[in-house]
Legacy VTK file of the C-alpha trace (Angstrom):
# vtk DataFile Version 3.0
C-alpha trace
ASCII
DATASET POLYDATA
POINTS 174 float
157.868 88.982 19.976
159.738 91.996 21.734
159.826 93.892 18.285
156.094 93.097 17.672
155.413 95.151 21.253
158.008 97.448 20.559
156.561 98.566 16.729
153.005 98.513 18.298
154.036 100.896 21.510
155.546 103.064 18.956
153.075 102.928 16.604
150.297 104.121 19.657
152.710 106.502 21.031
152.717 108.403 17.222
148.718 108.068 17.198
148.230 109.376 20.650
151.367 112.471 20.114
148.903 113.309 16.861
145.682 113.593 18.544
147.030 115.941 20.579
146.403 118.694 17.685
143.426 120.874 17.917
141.404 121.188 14.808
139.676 124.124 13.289
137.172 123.797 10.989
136.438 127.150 8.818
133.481 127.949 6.965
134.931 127.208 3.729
135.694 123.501 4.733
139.581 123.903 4.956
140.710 122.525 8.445
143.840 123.818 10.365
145.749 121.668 12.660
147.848 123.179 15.530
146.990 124.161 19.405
144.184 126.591 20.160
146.419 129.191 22.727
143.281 131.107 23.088
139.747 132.953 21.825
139.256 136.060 22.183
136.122 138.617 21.529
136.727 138.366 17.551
139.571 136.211 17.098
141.292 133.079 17.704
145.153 133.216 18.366
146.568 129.118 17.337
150.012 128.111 16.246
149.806 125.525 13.191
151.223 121.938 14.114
155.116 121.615 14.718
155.714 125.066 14.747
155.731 128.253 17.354
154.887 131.240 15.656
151.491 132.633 16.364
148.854 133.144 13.893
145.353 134.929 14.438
142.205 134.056 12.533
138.674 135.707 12.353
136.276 133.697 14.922
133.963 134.456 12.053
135.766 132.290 9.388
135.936 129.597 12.018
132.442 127.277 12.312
134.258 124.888 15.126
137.041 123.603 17.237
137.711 120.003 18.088
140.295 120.176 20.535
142.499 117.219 20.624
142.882 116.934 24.299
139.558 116.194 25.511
137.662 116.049 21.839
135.789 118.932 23.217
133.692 120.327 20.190
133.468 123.719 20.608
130.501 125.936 17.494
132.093 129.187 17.362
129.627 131.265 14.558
127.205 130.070 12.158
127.707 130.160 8.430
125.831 133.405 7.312
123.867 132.532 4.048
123.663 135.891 1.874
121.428 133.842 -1.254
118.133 134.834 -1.927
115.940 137.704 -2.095
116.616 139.479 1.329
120.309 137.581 1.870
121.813 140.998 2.085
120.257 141.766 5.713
122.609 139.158 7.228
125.172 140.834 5.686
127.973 141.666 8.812
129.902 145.438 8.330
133.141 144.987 10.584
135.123 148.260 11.911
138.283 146.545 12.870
140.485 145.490 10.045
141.252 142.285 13.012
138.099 140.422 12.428
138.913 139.487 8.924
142.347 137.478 9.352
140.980 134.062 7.506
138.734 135.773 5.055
138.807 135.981 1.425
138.594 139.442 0.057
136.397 140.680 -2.511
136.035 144.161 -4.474
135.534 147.313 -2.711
131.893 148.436 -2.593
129.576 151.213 -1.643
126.697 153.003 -0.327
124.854 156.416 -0.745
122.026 158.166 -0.625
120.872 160.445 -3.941
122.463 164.125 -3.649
119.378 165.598 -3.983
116.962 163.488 -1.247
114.520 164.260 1.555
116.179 162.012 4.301
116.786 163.057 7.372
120.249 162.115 8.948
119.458 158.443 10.285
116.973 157.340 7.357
119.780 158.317 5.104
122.196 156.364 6.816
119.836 153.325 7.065
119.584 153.714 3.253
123.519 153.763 2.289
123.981 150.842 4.889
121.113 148.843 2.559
122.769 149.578 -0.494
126.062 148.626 0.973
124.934 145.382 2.424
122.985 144.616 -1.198
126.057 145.356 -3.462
127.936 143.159 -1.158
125.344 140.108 -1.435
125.278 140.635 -4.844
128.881 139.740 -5.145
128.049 136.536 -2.346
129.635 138.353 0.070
129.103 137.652 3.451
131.059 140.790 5.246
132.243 144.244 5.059
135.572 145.874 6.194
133.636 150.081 6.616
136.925 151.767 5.257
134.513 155.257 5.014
131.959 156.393 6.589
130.699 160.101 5.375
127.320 162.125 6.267
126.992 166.145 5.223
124.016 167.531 6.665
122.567 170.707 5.212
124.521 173.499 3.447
127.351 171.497 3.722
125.323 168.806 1.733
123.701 170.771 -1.013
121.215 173.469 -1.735
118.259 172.123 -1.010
119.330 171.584 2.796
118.741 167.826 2.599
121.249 165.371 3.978
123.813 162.269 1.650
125.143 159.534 3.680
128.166 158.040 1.660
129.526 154.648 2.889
133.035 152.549 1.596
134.159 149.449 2.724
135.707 146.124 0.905
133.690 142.730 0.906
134.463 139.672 2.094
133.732 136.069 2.459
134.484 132.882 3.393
LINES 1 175
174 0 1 2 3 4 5 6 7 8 9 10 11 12 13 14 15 16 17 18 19 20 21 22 23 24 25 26 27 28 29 30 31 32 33 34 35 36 37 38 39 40 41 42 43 44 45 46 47 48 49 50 51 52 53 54 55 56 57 58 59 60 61 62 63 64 65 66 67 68 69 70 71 72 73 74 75 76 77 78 79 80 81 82 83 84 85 86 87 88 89 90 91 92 93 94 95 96 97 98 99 100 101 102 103 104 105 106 107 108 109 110 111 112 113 114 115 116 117 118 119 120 121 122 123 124 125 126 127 128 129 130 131 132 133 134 135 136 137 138 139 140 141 142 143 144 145 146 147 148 149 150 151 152 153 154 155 156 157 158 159 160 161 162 163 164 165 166 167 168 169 170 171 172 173
């Protein structure tokens, strides 16, 4: 009877010692198990079960956190959906190469305006962000890593005195 009490203590004491682990669920379904040391602005800093080195993931490759604790649920972004015909407006550029730890890269695209165009400065740079954001979609993309980010304004730009906004970056998703 003692070993019956004894197996089932130990058997609640292993349950209870696992549900301690936090668990992240990212976008792409795959869940990480470890402890949630904290969130900041575009990241989440977590080391993985059973071990101490710390490891940094987007917060936007992350959809939530169960913590084991308190079984807190805690939404951190929404999935971005880049299908269908205007898909590529919730395309997201990032600037900080930080935001896409936990992200699966893509090809590098880009953006420009014609050489020869009549746009002023910020409708040209609306129009190479659109074409950015579009090639992006088209791959299923969901974000950008801006790598360049180029505008020549008159004679620097060409004869005719318009203005060609060239934009880089590499696509991601999740």
């Amino acid at each position: 009877m003692k070993q019956i009490i004894l197996l089932l203590t130990l058997a609640l004491g292993v349950n209870v010692a696992t549900a301690q682990a936090d668990v992240m669920t990212k976008h792409n379904g795959e869940e990480i198990k470890g402890k949630v040391i904290k969130i900041e602005e575009f990241s989440i800093v977590f080391t993985y079960q059973n071990e101490t080195a710390e490891n940094t993931v987007s917060k936007y490759a992350v959809e939530k956190i169960v913590y084991g604790s308190s079984g807190r649920v805690e939404e951190v972004t929404e999935k971005i959906n880049v299908r269908g015909k205007d898909g590529w407006e919730n395309v997201v550029i990032l600037e900080d190469i930080s935001y896409i730890a936990g992200l699966k890269k893509g090809s590098e695209v880009r953006g420009k305006t014609g050489l020869i165009n009549f746009q002023t400065g910020n409708t040209g740079d609306k129009k190479a962000e659109k074409k950015l954001k579009m090639a992006a979609a088209q791959e299923g993309c969901q974000f950008i890593l801006l790598t360049a980010d180029k505008t020549t304004v008159g004679a620097n730009s060409n004869t005719l005195g318009g203005s060609q906004a060239i934009k880089k970056g590499v696509s991601y998703k999740y």
